[in-house]
HTML snippet that shows the backbone in 3Dmol.js (N, CA, C, O; Angstrom):
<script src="https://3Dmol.org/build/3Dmol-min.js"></script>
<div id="view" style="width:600px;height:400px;position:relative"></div>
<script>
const pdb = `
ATOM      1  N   UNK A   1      87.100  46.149 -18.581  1.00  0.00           N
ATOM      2  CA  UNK A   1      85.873  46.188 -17.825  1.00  0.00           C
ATOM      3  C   UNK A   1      85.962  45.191 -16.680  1.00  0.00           C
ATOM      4  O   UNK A   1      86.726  44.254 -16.913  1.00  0.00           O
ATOM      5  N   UNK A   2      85.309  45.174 -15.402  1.00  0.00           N
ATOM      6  CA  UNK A   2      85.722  44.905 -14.606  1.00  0.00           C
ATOM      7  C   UNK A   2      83.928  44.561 -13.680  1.00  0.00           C
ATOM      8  O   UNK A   2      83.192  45.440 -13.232  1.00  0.00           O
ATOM      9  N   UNK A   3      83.757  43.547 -13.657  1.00  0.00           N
ATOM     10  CA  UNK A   3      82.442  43.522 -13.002  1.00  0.00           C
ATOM     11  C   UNK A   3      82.211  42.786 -11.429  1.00  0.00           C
ATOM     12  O   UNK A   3      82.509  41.674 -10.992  1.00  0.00           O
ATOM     13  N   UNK A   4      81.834  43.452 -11.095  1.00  0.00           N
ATOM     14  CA  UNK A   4      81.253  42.803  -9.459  1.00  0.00           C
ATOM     15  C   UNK A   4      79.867  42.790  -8.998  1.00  0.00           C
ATOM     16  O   UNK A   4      79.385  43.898  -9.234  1.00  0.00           O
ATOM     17  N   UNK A   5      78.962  41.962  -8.405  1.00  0.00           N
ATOM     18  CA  UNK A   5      78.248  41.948  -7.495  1.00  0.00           C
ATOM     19  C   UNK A   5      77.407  42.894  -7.278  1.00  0.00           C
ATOM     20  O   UNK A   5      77.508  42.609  -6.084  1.00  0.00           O
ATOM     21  N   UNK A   6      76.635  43.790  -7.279  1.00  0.00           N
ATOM     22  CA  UNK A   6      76.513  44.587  -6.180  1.00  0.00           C
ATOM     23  C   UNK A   6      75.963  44.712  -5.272  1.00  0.00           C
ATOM     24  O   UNK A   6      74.949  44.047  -5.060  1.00  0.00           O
ATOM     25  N   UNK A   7      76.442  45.631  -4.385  1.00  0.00           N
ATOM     26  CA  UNK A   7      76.323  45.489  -2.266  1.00  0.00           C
ATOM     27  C   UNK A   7      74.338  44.762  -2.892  1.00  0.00           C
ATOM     28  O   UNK A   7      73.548  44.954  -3.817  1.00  0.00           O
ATOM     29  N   UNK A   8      74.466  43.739  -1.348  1.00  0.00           N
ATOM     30  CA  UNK A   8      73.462  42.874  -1.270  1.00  0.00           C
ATOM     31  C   UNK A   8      72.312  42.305  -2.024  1.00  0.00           C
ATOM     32  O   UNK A   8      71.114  42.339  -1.741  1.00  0.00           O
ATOM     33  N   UNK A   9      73.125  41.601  -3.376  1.00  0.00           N
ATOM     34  CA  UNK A   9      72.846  41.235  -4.289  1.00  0.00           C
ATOM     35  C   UNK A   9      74.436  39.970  -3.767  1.00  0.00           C
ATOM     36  O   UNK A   9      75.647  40.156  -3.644  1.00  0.00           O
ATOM     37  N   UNK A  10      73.338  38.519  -3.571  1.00  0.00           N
ATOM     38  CA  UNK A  10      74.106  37.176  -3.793  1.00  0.00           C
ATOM     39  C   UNK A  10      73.644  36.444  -5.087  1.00  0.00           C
ATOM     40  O   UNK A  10      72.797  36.744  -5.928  1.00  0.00           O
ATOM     41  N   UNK A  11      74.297  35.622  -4.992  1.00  0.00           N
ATOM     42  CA  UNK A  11      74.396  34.529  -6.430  1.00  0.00           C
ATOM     43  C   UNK A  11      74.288  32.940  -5.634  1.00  0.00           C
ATOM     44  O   UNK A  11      74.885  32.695  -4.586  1.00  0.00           O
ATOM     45  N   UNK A  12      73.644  32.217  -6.165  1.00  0.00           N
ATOM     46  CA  UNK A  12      72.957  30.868  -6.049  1.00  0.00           C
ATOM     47  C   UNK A  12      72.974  30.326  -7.795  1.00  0.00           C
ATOM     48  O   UNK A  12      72.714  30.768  -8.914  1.00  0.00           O
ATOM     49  N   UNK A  13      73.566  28.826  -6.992  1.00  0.00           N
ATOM     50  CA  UNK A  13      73.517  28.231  -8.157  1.00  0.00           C
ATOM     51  C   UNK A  13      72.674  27.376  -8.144  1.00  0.00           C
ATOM     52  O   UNK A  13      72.637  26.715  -7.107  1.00  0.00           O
ATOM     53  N   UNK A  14      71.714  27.040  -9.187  1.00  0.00           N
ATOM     54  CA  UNK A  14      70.558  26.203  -9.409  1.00  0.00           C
ATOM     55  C   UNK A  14      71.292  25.174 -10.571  1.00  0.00           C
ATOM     56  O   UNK A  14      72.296  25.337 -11.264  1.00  0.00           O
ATOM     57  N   UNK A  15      70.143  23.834 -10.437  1.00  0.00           N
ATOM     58  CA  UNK A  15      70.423  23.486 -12.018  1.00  0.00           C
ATOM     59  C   UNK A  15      70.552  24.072 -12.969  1.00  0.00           C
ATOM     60  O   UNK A  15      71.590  24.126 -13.627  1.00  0.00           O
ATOM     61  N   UNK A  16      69.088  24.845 -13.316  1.00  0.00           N
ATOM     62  CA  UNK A  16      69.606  25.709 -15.129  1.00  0.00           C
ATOM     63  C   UNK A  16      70.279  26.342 -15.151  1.00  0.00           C
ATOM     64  O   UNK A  16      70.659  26.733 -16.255  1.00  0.00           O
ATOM     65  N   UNK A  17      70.724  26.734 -14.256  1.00  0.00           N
ATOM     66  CA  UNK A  17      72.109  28.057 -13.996  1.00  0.00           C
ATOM     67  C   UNK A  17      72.052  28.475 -12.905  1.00  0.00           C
ATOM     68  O   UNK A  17      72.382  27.566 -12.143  1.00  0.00           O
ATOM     69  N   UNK A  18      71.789  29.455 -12.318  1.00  0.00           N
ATOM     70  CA  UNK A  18      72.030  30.510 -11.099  1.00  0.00           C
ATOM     71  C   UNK A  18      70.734  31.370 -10.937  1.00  0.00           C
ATOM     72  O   UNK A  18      69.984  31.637 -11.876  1.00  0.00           O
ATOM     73  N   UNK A  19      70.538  31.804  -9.549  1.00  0.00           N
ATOM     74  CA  UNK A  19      69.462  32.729  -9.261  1.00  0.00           C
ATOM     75  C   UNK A  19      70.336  33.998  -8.764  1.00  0.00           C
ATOM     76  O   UNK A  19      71.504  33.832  -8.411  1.00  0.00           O
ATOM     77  N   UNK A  20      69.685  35.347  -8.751  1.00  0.00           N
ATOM     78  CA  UNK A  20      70.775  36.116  -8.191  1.00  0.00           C
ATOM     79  C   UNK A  20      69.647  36.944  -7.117  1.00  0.00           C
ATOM     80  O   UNK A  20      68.596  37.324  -7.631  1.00  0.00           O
ATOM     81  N   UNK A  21      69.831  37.160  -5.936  1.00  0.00           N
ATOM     82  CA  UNK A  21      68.882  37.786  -5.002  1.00  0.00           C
ATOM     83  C   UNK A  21      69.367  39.065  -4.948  1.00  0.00           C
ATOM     84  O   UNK A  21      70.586  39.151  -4.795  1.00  0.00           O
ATOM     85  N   UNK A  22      68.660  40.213  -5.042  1.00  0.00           N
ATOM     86  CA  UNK A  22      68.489  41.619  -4.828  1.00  0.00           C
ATOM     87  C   UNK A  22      68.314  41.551  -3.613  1.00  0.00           C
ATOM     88  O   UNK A  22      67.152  41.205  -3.400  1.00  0.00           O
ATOM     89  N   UNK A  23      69.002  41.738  -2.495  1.00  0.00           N
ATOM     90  CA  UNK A  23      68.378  42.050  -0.971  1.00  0.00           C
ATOM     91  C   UNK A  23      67.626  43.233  -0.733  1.00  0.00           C
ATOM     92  O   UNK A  23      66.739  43.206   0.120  1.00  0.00           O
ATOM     93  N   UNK A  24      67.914  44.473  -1.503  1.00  0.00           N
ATOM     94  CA  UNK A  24      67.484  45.483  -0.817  1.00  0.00           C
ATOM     95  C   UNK A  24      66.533  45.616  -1.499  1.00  0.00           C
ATOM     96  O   UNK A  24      65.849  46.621  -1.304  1.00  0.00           O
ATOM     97  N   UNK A  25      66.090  44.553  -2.664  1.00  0.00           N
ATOM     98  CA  UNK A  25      64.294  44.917  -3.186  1.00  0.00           C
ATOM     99  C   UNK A  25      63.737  43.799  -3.005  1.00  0.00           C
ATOM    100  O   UNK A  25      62.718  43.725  -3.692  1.00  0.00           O
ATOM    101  N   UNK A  26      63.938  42.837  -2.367  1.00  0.00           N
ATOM    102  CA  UNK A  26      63.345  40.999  -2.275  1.00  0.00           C
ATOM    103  C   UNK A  26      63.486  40.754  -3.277  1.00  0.00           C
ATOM    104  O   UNK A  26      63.224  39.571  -3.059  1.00  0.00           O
ATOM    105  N   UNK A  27      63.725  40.768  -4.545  1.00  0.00           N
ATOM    106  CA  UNK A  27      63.801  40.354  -6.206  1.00  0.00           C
ATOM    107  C   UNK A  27      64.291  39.526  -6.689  1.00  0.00           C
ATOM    108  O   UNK A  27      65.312  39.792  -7.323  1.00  0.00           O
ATOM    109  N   UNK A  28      63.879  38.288  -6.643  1.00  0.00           N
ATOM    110  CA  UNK A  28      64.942  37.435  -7.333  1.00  0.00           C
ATOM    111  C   UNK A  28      65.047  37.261  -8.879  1.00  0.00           C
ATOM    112  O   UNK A  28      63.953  37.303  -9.441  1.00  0.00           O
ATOM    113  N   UNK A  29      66.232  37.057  -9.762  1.00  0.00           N
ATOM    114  CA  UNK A  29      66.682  37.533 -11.000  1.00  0.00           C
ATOM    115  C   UNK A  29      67.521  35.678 -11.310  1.00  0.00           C
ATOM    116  O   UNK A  29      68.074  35.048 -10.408  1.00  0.00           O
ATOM    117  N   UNK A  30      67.373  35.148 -12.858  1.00  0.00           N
ATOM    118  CA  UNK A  30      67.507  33.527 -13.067  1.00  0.00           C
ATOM    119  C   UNK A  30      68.313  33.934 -14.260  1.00  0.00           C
ATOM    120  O   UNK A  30      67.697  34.604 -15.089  1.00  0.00           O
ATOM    121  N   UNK A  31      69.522  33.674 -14.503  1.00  0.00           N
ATOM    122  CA  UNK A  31      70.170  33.670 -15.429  1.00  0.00           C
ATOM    123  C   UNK A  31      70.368  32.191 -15.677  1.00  0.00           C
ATOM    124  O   UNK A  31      70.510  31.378 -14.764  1.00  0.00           O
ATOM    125  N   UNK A  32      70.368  31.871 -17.030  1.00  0.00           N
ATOM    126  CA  UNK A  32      70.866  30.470 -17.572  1.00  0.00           C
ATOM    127  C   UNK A  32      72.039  29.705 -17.314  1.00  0.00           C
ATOM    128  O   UNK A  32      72.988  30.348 -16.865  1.00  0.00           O
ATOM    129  N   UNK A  33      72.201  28.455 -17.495  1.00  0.00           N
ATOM    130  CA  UNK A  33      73.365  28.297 -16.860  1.00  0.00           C
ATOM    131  C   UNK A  33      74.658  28.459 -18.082  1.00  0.00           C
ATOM    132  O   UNK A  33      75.606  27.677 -18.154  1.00  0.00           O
ATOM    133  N   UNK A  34      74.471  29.520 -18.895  1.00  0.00           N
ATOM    134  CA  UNK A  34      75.515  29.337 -19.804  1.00  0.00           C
ATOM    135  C   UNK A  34      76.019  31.037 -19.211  1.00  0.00           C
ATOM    136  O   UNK A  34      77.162  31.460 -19.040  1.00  0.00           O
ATOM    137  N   UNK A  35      74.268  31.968 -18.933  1.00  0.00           N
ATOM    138  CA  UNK A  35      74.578  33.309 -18.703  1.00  0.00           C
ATOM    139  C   UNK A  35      75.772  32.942 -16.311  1.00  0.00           C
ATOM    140  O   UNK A  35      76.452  33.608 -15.529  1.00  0.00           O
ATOM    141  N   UNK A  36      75.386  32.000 -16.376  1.00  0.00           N
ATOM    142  CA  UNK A  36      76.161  31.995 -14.830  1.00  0.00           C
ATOM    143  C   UNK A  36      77.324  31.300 -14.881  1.00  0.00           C
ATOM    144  O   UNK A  36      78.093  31.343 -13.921  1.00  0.00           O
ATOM    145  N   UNK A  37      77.617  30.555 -16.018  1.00  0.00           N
ATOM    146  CA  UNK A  37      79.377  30.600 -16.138  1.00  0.00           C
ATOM    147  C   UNK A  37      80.027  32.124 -16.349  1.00  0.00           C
ATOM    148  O   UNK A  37      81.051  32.678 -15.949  1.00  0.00           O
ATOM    149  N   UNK A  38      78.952  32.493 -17.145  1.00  0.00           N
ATOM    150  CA  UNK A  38      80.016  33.780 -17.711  1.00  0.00           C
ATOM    151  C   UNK A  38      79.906  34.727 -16.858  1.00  0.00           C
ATOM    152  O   UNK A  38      80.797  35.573 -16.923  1.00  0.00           O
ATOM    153  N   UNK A  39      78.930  34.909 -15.896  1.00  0.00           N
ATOM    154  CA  UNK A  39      78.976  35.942 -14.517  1.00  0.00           C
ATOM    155  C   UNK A  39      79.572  35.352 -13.897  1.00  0.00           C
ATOM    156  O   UNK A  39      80.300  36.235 -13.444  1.00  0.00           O
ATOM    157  N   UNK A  40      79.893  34.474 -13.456  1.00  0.00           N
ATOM    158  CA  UNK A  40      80.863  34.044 -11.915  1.00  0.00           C
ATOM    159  C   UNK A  40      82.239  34.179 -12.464  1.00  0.00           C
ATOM    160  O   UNK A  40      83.123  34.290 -11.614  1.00  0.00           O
ATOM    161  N   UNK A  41      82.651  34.194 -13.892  1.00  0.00           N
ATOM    162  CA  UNK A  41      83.972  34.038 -14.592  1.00  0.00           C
ATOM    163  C   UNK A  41      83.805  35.558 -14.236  1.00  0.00           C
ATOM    164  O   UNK A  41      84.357  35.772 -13.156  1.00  0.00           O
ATOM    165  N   UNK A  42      83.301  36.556 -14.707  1.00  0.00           N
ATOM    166  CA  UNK A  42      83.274  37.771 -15.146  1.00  0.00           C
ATOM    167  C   UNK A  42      84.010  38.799 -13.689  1.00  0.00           C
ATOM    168  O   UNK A  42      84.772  39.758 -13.805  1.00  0.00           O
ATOM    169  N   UNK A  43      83.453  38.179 -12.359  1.00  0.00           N
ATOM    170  CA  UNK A  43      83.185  38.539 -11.124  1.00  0.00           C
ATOM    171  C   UNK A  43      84.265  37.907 -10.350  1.00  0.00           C
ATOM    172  O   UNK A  43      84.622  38.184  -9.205  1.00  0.00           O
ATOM    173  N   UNK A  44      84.843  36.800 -11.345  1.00  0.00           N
ATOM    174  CA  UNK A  44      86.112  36.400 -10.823  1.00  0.00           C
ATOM    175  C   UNK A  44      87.278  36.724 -11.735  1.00  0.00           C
ATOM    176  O   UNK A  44      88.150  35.957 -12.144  1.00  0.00           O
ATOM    177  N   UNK A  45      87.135  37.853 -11.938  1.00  0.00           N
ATOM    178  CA  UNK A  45      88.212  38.811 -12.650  1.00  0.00           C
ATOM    179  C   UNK A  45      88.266  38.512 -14.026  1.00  0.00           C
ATOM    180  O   UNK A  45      88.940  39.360 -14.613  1.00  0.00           O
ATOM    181  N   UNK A  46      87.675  37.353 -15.012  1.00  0.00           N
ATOM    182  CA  UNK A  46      87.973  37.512 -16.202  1.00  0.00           C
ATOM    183  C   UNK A  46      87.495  38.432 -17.007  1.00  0.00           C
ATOM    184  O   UNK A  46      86.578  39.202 -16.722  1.00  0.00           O
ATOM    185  N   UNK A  47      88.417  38.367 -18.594  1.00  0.00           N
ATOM    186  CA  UNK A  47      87.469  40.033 -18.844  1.00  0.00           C
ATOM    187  C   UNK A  47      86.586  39.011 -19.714  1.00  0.00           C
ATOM    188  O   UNK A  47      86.484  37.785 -19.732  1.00  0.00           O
ATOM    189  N   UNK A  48      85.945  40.151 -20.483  1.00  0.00           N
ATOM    190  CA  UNK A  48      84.712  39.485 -21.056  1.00  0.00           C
ATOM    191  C   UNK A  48      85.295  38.868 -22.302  1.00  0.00           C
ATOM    192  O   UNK A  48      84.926  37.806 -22.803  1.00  0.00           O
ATOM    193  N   UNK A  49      86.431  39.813 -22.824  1.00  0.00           N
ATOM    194  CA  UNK A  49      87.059  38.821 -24.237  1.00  0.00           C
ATOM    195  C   UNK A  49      87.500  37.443 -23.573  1.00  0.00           C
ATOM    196  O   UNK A  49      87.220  36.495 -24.307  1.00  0.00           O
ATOM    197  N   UNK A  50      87.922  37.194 -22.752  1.00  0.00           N
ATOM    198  CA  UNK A  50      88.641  35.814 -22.184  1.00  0.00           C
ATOM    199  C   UNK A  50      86.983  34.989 -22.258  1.00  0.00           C
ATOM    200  O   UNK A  50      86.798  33.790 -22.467  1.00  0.00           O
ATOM    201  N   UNK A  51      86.276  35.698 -22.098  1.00  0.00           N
ATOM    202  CA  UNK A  51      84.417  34.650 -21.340  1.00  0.00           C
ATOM    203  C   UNK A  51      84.189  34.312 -22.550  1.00  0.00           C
ATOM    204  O   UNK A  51      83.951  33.139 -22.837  1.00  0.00           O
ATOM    205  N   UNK A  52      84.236  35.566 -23.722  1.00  0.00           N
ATOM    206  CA  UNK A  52      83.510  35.130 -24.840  1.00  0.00           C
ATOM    207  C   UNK A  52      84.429  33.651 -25.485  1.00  0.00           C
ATOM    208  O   UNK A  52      84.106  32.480 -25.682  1.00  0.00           O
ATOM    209  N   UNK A  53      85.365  34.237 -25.619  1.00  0.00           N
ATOM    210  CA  UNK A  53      86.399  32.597 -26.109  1.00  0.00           C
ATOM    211  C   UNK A  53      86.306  31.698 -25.939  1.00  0.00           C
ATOM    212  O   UNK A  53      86.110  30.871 -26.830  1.00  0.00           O
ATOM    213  N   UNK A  54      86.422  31.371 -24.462  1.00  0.00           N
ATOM    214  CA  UNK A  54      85.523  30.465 -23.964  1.00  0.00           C
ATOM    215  C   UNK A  54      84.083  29.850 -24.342  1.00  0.00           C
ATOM    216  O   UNK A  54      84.019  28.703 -24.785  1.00  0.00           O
ATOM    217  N   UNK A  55      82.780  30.734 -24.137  1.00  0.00           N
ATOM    218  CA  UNK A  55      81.828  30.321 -24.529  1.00  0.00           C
ATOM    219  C   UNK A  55      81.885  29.685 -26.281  1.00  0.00           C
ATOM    220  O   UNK A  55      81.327  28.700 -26.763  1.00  0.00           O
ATOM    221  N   UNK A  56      82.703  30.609 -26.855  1.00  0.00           N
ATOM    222  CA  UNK A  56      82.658  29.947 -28.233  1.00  0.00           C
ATOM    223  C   UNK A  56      83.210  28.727 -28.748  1.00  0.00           C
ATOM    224  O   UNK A  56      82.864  27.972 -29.657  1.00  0.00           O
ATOM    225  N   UNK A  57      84.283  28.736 -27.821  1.00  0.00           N
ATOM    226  CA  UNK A  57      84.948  27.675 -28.077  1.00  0.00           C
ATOM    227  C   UNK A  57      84.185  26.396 -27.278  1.00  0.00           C
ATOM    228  O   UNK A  57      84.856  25.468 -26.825  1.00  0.00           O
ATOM    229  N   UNK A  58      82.939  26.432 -27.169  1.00  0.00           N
ATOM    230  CA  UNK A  58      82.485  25.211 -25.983  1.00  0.00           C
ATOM    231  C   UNK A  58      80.976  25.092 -26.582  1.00  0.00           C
ATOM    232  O   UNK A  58      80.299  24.072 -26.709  1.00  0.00           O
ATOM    233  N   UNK A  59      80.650  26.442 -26.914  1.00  0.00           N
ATOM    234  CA  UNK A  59      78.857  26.547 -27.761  1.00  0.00           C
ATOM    235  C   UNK A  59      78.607  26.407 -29.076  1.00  0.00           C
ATOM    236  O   UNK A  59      79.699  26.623 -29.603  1.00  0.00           O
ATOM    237  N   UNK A  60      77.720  26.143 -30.030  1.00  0.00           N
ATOM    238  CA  UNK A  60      77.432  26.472 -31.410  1.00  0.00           C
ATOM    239  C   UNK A  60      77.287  27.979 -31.753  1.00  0.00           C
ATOM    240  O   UNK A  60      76.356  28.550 -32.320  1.00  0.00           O
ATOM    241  N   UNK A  61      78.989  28.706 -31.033  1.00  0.00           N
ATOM    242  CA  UNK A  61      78.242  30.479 -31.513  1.00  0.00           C
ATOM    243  C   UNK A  61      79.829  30.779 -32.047  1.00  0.00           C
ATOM    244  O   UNK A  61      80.699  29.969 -31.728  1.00  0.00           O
ATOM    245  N   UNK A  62      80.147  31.858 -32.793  1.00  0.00           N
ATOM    246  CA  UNK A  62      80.927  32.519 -32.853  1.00  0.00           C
ATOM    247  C   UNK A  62      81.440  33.287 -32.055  1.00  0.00           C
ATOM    248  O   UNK A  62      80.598  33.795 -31.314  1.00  0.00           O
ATOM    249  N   UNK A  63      82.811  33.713 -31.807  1.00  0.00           N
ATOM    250  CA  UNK A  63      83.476  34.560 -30.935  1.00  0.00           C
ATOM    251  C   UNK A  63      83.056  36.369 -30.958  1.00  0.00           C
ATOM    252  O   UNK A  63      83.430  37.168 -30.100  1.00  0.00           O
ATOM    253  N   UNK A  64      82.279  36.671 -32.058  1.00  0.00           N
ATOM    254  CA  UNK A  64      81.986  38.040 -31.899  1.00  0.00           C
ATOM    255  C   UNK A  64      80.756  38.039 -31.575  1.00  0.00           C
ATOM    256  O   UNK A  64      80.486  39.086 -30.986  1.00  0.00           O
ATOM    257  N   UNK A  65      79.262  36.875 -31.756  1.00  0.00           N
ATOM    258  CA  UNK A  65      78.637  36.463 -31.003  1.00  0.00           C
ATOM    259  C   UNK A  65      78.177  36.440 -29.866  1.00  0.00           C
ATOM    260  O   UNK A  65      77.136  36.898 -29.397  1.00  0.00           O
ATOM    261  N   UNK A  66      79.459  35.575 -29.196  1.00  0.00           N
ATOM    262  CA  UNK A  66      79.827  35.196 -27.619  1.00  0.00           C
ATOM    263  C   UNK A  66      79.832  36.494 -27.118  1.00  0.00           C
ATOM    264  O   UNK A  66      79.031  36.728 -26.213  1.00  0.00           O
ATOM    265  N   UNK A  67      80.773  37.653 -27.620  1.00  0.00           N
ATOM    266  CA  UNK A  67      81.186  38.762 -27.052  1.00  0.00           C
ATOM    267  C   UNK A  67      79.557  39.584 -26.831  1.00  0.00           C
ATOM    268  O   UNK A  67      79.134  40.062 -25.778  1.00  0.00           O
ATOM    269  N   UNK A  68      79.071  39.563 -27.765  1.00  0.00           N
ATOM    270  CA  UNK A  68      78.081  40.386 -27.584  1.00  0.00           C
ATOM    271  C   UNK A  68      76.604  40.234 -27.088  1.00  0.00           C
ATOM    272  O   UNK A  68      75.599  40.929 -27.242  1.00  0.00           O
ATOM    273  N   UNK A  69      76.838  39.143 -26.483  1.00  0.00           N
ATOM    274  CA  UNK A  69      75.935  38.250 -25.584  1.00  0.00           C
ATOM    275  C   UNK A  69      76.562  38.136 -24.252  1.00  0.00           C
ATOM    276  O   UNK A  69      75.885  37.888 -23.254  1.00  0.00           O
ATOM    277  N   UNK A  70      77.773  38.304 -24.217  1.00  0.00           N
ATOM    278  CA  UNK A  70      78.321  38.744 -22.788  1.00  0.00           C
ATOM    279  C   UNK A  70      78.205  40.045 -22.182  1.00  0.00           C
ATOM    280  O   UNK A  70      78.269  40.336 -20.988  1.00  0.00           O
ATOM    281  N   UNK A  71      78.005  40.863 -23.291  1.00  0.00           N
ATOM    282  CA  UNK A  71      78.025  42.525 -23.250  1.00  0.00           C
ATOM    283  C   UNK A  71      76.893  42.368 -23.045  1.00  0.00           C
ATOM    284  O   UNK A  71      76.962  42.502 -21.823  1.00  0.00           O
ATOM    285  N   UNK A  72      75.276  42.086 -23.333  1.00  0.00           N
ATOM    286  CA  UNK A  72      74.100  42.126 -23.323  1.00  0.00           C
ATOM    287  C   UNK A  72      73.715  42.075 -21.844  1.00  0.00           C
ATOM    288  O   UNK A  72      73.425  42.920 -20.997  1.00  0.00           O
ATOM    289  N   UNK A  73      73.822  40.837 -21.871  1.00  0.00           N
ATOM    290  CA  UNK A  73      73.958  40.086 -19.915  1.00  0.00           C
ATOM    291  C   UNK A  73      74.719  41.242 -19.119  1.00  0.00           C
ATOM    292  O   UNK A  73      74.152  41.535 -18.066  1.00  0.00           O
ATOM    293  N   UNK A  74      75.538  41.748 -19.314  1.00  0.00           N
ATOM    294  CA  UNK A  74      76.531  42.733 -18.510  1.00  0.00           C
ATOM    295  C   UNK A  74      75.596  43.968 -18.494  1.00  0.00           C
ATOM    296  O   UNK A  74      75.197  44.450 -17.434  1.00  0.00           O
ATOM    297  N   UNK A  75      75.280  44.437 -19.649  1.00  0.00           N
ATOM    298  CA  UNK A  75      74.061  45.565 -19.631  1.00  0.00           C
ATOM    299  C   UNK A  75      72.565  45.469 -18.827  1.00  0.00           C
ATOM    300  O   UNK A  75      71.887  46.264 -18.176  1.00  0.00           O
ATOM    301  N   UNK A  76      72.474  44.467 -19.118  1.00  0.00           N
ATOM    302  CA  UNK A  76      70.484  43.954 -18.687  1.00  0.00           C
ATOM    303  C   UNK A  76      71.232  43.896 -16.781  1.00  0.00           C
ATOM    304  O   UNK A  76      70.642  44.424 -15.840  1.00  0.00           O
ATOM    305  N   UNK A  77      72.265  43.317 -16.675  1.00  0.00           N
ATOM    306  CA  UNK A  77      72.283  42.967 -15.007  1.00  0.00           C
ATOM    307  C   UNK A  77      72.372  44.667 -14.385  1.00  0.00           C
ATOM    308  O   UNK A  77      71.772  45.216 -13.461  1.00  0.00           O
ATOM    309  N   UNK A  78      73.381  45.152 -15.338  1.00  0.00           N
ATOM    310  CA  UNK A  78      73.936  46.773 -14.693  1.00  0.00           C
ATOM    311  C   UNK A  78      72.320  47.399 -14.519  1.00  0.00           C
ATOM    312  O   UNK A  78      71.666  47.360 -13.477  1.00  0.00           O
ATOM    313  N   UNK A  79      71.976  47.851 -15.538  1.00  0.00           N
ATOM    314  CA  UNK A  79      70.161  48.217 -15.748  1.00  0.00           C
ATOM    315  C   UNK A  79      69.681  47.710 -14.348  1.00  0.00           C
ATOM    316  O   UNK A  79      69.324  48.544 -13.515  1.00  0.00           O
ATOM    317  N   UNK A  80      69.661  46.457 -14.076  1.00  0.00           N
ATOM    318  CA  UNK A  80      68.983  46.144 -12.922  1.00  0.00           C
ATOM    319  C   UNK A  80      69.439  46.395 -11.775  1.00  0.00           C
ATOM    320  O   UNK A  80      68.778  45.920 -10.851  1.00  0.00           O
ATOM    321  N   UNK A  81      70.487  47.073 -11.464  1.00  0.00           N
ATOM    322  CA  UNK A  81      71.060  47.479 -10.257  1.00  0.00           C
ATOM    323  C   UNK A  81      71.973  46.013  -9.770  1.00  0.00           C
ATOM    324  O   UNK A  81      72.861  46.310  -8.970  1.00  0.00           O
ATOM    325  N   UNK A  82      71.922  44.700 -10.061  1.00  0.00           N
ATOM    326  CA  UNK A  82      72.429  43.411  -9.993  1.00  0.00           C
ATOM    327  C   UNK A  82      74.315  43.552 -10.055  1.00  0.00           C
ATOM    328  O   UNK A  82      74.956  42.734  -9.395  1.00  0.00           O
ATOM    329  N   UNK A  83      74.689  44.084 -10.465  1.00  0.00           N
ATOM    330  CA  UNK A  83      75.730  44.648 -10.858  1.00  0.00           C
ATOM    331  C   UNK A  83      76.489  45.985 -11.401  1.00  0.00           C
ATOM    332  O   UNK A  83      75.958  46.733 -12.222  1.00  0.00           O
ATOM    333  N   UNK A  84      78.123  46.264 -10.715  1.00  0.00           N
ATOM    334  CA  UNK A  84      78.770  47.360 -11.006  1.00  0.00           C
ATOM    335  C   UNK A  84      79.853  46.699 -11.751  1.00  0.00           C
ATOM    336  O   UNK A  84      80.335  45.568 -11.683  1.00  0.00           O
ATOM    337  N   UNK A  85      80.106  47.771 -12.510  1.00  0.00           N
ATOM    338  CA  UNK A  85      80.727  47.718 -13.768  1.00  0.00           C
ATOM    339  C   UNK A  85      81.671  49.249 -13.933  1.00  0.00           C
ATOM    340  O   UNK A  85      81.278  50.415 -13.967  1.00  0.00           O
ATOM    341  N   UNK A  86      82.964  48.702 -14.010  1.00  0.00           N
ATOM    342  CA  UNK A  86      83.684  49.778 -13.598  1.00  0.00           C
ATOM    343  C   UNK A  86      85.049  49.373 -14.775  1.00  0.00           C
ATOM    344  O   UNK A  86      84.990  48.296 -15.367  1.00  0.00           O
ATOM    345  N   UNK A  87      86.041  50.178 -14.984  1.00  0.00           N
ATOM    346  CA  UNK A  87      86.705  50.320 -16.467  1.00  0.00           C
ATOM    347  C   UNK A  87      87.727  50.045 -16.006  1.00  0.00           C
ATOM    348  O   UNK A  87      88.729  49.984 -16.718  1.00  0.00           O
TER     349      UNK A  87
END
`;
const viewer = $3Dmol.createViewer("view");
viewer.addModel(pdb, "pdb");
viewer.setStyle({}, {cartoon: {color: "spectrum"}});
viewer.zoomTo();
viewer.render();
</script>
């Protein structure tokens, strides 16, 4: 899986994490700052098994956990038009 951006939709990083702007609806969208490590990793080519490992190995969660809290975030952003997601 393979995730990017999508057209005019930027990313801002805040303290708690990141804001992500929808240009073509004014919308702004606040992911946590645990959900904006794992999107900027995600968007910078890692796959999501590499993110989840990571997160587990750094959070109080398990690795099948991690995974499916990366998959969640990946779903809820796609849903929102925030992101493409391609195989």
């Amino acid at each position: 899986m393979y995730v990017s951006l999508a057209r005019d939709v930027t990313i801002t990083s805040i303290d708690e994490g990141a804001v992500l702007l929808d240009g073509r609806r004014g919308r702004y969208w606040h992911v946590n700052s645990i959900g904006a490590v794992v999107l900027r990793a995600l968007v910078d080519g890692e796959t999501p098994e590499a993110v989840a490992a990571r997160v587990a190995a750094t959070a109080p969660v398990d690795e099948a956990t991690a995974m499916a809290d990366v998959t969640a975030l990946v779903t809820a952003l796609s849903a929102a038009s925030l992101v493409d997601v391609t195989s």
